[in-house]
C-alpha positions in Angstrom: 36.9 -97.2 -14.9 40.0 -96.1 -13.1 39.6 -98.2 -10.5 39.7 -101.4 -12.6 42.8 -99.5 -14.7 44.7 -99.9 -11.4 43.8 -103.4 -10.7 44.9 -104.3 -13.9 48.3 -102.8 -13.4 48.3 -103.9 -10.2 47.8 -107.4 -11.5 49.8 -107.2 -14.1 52.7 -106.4 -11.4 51.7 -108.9 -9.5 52.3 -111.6 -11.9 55.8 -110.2 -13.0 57.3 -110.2 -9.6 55.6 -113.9 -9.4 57.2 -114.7 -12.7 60.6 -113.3 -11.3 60.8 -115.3 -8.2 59.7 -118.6 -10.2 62.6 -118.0 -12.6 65.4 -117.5 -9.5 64.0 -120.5 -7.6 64.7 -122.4 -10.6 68.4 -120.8 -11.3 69.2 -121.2 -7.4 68.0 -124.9 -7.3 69.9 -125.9 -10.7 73.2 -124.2 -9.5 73.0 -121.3 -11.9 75.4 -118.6 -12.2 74.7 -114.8 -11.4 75.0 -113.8 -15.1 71.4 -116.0 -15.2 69.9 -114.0 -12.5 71.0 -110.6 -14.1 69.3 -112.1 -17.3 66.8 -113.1 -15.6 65.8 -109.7 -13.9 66.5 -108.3 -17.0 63.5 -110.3 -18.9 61.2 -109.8 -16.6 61.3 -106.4 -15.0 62.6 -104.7 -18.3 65.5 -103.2 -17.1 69.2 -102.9 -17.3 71.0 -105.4 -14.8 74.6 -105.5 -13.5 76.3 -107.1 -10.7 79.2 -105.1 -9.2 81.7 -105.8 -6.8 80.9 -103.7 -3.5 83.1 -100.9 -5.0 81.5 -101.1 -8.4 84.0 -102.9 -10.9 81.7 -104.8 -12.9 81.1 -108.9 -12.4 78.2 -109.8 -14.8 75.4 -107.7 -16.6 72.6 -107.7 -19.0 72.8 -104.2 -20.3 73.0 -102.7 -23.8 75.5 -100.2 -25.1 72.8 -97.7 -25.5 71.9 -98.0 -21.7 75.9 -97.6 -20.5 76.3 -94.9 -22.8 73.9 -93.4 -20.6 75.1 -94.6 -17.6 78.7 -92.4 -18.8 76.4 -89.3 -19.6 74.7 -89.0 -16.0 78.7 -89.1 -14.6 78.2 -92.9 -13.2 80.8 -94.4 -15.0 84.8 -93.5 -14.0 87.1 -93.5 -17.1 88.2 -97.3 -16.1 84.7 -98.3 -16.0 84.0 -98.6 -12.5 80.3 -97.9 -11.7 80.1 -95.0 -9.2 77.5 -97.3 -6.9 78.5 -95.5 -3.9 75.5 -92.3 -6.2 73.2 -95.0 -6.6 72.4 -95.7 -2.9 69.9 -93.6 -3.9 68.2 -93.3 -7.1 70.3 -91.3 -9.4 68.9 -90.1 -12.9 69.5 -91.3 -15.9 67.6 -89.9 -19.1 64.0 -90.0 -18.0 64.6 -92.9 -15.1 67.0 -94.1 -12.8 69.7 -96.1 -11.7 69.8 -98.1 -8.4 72.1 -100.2 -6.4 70.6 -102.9 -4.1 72.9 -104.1 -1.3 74.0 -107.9 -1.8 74.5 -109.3 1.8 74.4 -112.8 3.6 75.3 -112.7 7.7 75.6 -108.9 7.8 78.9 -109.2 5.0 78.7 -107.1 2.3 79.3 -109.1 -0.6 78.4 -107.4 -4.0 75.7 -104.7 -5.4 73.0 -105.0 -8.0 72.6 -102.1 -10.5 69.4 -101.6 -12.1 68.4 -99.1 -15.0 65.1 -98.1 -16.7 66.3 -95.1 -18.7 62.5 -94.6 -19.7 60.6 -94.1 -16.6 61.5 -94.8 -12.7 61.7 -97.7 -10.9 58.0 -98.9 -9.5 57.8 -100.0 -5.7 56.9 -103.8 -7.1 60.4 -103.6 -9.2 62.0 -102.7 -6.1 60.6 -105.5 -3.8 61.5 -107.9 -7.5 65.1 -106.9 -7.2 65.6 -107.4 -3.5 63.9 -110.6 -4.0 66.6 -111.0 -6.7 69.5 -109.7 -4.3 68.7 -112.3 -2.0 69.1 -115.0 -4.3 72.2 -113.8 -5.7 73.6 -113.3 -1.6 73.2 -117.4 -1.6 74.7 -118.0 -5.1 77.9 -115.3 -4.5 78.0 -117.0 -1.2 78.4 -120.8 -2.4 81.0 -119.4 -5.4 83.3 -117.5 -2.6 83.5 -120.7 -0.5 84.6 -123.1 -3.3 86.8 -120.3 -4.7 88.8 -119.8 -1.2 89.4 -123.3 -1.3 91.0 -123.2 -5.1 92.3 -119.8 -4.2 94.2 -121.1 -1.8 95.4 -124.0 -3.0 96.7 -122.1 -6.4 98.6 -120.2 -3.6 100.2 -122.8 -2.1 101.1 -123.9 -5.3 102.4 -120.2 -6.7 104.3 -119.4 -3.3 106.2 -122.7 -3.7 107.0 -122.0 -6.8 108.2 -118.7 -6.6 110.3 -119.7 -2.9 112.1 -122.2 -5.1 110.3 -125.4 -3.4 109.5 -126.6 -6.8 112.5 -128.1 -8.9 111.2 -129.7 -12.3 110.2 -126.6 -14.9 108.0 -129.5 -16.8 106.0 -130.2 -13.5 105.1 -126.5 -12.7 104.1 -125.9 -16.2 102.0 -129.1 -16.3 100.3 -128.3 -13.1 99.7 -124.7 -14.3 97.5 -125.9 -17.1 95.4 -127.0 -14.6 94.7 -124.2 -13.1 94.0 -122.3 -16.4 97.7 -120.5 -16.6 100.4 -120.0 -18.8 103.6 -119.6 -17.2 106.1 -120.4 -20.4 106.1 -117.5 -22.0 107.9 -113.9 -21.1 105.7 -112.2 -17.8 107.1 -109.9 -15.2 106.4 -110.8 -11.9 104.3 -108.4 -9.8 103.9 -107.5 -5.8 101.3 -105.6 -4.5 100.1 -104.4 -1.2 97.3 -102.1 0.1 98.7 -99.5 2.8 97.8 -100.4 6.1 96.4 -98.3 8.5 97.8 -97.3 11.6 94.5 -97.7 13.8 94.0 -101.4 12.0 95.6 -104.8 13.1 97.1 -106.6 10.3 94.9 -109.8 11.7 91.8 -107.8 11.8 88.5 -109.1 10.2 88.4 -105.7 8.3 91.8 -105.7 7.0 91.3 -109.4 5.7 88.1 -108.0 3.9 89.7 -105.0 2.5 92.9 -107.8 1.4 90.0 -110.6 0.4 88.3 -107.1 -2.3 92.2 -106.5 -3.2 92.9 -110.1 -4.6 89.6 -110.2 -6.3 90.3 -106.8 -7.7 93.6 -108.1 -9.3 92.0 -111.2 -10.9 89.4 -109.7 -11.9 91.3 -106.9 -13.5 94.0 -109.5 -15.0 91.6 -111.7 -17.0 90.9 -108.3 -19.1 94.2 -108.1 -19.8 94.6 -111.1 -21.7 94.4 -115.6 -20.9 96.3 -117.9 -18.2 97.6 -115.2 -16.1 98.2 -115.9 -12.6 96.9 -113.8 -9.9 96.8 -114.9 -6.6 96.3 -114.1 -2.8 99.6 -114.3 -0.4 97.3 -112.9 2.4 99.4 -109.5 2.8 100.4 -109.3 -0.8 98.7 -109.8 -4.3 101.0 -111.7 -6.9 100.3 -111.5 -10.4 102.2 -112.7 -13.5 101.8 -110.3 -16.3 101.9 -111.9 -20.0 105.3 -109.3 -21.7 105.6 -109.1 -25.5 108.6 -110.7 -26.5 109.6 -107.8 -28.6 108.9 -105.3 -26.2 111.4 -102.4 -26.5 110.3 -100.8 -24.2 113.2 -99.4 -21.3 110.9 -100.9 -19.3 109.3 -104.2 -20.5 106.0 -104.4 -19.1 105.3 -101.0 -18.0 102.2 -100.4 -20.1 100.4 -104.0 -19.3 101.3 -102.9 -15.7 99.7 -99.3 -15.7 96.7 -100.2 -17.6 96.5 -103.1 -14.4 97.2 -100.3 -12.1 94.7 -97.8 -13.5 91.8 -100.2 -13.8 92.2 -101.1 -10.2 92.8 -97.7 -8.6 89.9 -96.4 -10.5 88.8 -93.1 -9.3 89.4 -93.5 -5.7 85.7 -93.8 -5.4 83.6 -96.5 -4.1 86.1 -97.0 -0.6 89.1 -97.9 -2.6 92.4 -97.8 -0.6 96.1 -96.5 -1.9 98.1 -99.3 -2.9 102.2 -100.3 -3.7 103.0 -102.0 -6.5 106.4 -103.6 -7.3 107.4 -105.1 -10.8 110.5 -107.2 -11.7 112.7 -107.4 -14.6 111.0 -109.4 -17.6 111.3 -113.0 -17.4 111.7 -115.7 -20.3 111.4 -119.0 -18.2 109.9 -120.6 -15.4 113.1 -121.1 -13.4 113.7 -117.5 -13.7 110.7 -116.6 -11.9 111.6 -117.2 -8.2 114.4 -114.3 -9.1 111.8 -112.6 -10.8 109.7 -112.6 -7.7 112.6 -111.2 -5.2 113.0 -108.3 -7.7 109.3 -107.4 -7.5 109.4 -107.7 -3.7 112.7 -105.8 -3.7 111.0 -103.0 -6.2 108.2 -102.6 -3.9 109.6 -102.2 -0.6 112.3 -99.7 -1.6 109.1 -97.8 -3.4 107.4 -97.5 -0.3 110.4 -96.2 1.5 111.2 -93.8 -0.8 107.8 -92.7 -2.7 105.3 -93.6 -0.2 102.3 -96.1 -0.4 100.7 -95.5 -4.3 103.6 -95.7 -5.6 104.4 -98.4 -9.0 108.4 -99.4 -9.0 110.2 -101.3 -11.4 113.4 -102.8 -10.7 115.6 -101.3 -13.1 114.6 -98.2 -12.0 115.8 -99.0 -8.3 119.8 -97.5 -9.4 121.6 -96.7 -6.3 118.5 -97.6 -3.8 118.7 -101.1 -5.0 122.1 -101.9 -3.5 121.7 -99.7 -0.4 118.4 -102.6 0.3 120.8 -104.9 -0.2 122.4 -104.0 3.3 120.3 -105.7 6.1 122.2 -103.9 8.9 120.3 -100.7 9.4 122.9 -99.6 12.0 126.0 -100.0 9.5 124.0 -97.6 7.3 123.3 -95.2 10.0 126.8 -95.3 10.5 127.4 -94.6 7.0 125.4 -91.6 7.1 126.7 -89.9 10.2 130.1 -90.4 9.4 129.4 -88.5 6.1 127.2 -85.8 6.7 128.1 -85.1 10.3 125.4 -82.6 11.9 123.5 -82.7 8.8 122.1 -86.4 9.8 120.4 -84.3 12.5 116.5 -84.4 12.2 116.5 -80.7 13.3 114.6 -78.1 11.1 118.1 -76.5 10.2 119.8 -80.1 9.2 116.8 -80.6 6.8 116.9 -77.3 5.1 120.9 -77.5 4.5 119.8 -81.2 3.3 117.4 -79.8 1.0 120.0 -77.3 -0.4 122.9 -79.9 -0.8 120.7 -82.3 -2.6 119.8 -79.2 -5.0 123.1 -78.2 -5.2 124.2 -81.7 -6.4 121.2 -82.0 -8.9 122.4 -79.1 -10.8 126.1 -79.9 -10.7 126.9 -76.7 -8.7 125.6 -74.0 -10.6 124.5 -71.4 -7.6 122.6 -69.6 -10.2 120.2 -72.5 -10.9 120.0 -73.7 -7.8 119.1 -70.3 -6.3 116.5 -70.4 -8.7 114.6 -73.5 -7.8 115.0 -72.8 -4.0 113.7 -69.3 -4.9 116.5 -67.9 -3.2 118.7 -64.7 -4.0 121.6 -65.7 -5.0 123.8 -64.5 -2.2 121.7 -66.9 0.4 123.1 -69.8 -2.0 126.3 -68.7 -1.8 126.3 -68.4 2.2 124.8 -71.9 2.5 127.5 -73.6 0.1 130.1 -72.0 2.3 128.0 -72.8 5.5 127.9 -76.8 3.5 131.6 -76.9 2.8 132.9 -75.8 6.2 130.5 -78.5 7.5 131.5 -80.9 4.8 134.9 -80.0 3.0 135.8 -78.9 -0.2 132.2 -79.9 -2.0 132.5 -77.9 -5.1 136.0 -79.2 -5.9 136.3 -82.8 -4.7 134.3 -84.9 -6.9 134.9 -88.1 -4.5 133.6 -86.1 -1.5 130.5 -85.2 -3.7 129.7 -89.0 -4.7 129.3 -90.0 -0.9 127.5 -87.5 0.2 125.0 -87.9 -2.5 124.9 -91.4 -1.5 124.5 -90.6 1.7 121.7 -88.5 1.2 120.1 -91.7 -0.7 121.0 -93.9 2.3 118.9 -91.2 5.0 116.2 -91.0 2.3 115.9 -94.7 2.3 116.6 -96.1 5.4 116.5 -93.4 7.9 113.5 -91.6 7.4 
C-alpha cells in the first residue's frame, strides 16, 4: 500500500514537471515574455514566482500580497523592496516552507535570478529540477530581450547625447522623435548624472566594469518607470542620464529633490545583493527642451564638484554648489594652486601641523570668532584656542579684525578642499 502511495506521487510529479516543460516550449517558441514563464511556473508547481535582476530589484512575478507579506516577515525584503536573493542561495524559511533563488545564466553571464515560494511546505527535488528547467528557458528569452534592447538602448543614446550636446536644433523635431521612443520631454524635468565609483584595481574598459555599468543603467530605467510615464533614462557608457518629470508648482528650495531621493533610495537599496556606491548630480529645473543641454552641464557640473568635495555616494544639486560652483569654473588647476599658496602660506602644506591649524581656521570662521564655541567643538580648553588664533594670525594677519582677509582665506580653504585634495 505504501509502495503504490509513492508511485502515485511519484507520477503525479512526473506529469507536472512534463506539463511545465510543455507549457515553456510553447512560450519560448511563440516569443513569449518572462512574465508568461513566471505564470506559468506559477500554475503548475503551485508556488510564488518572481524574476529578479541579479541583485534582486524585481522584473516580473506571479505572487500574492499574502505571500510578499511574508516574504517582509522572514527579513527578505529591504525597505525599497529589493529581494535579499543573495539569503536565498540557499533555501531560506518562510512560514512553514521556503524561498529559493535559481541562477539565470547563458555563456557563463549572470543574467537574472528566479525566486520561488511555497509558504506551506518545502520545495520537492522534482520542483527544483521544474524550475531549473524553467531558468533555462528564461536564460534564452532574457538573452534575446538584452540584444534587441542594446540595440534601441543605444540608439535612444545617440539620440539623447545629441540632444543634450546641442547637435539637435529644432525643439519640434526632438519632441516628435521622443514620442517614439515612449518619452515626454515638454514638460518641467531636471536633468540627472550619475556614475558608479570606480575601483582602483578595475580598468574603466574592463568586461566587469561594463557589466557592473550595463546593471547600473538597467537599475535607473527600471527604477524610473516607477516613478511615473515617458521618462528618459539612458546609458552614456560611464554615466547614467535620466530626465526626472518636476511638478510645475514645486516650491520646493530645491525642485526635484524628493523625485530624486526616492530614485536614489530605490536604487541604492540596502547595499545588499553586490550593489556599488554611486554619485549623483542634478540640475536646476527645466521648462523647455532647449533648456536642457544647459540643464545637462549643470548636472555634470553638480556631480563632479560632489565627488570632489563629498566623496563617491554623494546626491548634489546645483543650487547648492555656492562658492564651489565658480571655483569649477576655473580649468587651470595651477592658477588655483597659486591662489591658495599665496593665501594661506605654510598652511597649504600637507603636513600633520598644516592640517590641524586648517581644521581650526575653518572652525574658527564657521563660528564667526567666538573662541569659546569654537573651543568647544574642537574640544579644546580654551587657552589652546586662543594660542592657535595667535599662532593663525601671525601666520596669516590680522584675521579677527580684517573682514577682507577673512573672505579669502575662507575661499581659499574651499579652493584646497576642492581642487587640491
Amino acid at each position: 500500500m505504501i509502495s503504490g502511495e509513492r508511485e502515485e506521487r511519484a507520477s503525479a510529479a512526473l506529469a507536472r514537471v512534463d506539463a511545465l516543460h510543455t507549457g515553456l516550449t510553447e512560450i519560448a517558441l511563440e516569443g513569449g515574455e518572462l512574465s508568461g514563464i513566471a505564470a506559468e511556473v506559477g500554475r503548475v508547481l503551485e508556488v510564488g514566482v518572481l524574476f529578479t535582476s541579479t541583485d534582486g530589484r524585481e522584473r516580473v512575478g506571479a505572487l500574492t500580497d499574502e505571500v510578499r507579506a511574508l516574504l517582509s516577515a522572514s527579513d527578505l525584503l529591504d525597505p525599497t523592496g529589493r529581494l535579499r536573493t543573495e539569503r536565498m542561495s540557499r533555501p531560506a524559511p518562510v512560514g512553514a516552507g521556503e524561498a529559493r533563488a535559481l541562477r539565470v545564466a547563458a555563456g557563463g553571464v549572470d543574467l537574472a535570478r528566479l525566486v520561488c515560494v511555497r509558504a506551506d511546505r518545502p520545495l520537492s527535488p522534482d520542483d527544483v529540477h521544474g524550475l531549473e528547467r524553467a531558468a533555462a528557458v528564461a536564460a534564452l528569452l532574457i538573452s534575446r530581450q538584452e540584444a534587441v534592447t542594446a540595440v534601441e538602448n543605444k540608439y535612444q543614446g545617440d539620440f539623447l547625447r545629441d540632444l543634450l550636446l546641442r547637435r539637435s536644433a529644432d525643439p519640434a523635431y526632438v519632441a516628435e522623435h521622443a514620442e517614439t521612443f515612449g518619452w515626454d520631454l515638454d514638460r518641467p524635468m531636471v536633468v540627472v548624472a550619475a556614475e558608479i565609483d570606480p575601483t582602483h584595481d578595475e580598468p574603466v574598459a574592463s568586461p566587469e566594469r561594463r557589466a557592473w555599468q550595463d546593471r547600473f543603467s538597467a537599475a535607473w530605467r527600471q527604477v524610473s518607470a516607477t516613478l511615473g510615464d515617458g521618462i528618459a533614462s539612458v546609458d552614456f557608457s560611464s554615466e547614467v542620464v535620466t530626465l526626472l518629470p518636476v511638478d510645475a508648482d514645486d516650491l520646493d528650495p530645491l525642485p526635484g529633490q524628493r523625485v530624486v531621493t526616492r530614485a536614489v533610495t530605490a536604487i541604492a537599496g540596502d547595499k545588499g545583493g553586490g550593489r556599488r556606491p554611486f554619485a549623483v548630480g542634478v540640475s536646476r529645473m527645466t521648462r523647455s527642451i532647449a533648456d536642457l543641454p544647459e540643464a545637462y552641464d549643470q548636472a555634470r557640473r553638480a556631480l563632479e564638484v560632489g565627488v570632489r568635495v563629498s566623496g563617491v555616494g554623494s546626491t548634489s544639486f546645483f543650487d547648492q554648489l555656492g562658492l564651489h560652483r565658480l571655483i569649477a569654473l576655473i580649468p587651470d588647476s595651477r592658477e588655483l594652486r597659486s591662489f591658495v599658496g599665496d593665501v594661506l602660506g605654510p598652511l597649504a602644506d600637507d603636513s600633520e601641523d598644516a592640517q590641524g591649524l586648517r581644521e581650526t581656521l575653518q572652525v574658527l570662521l564657521d563660528v564667526n570668532f567666538n573662541l569659546a564655541e569654537a573651543a568647544r567643538l574642537q574640544f579644546f580648553h580654551y587657552n589652546t584656542i586662543r594660542y592657535r588664533l595667535s599662532k593663525l594670525e601671525r601666520l596669516l594677519g590680522p584675521l579677527s579684525s580684517d573682514p577682507h582677509l577673512r573672505l579669502n582665506v575662507a575661499v581659499a580653504l574651499r579652493v584646497y578642499d576642492l581642487a587640491i585634495t
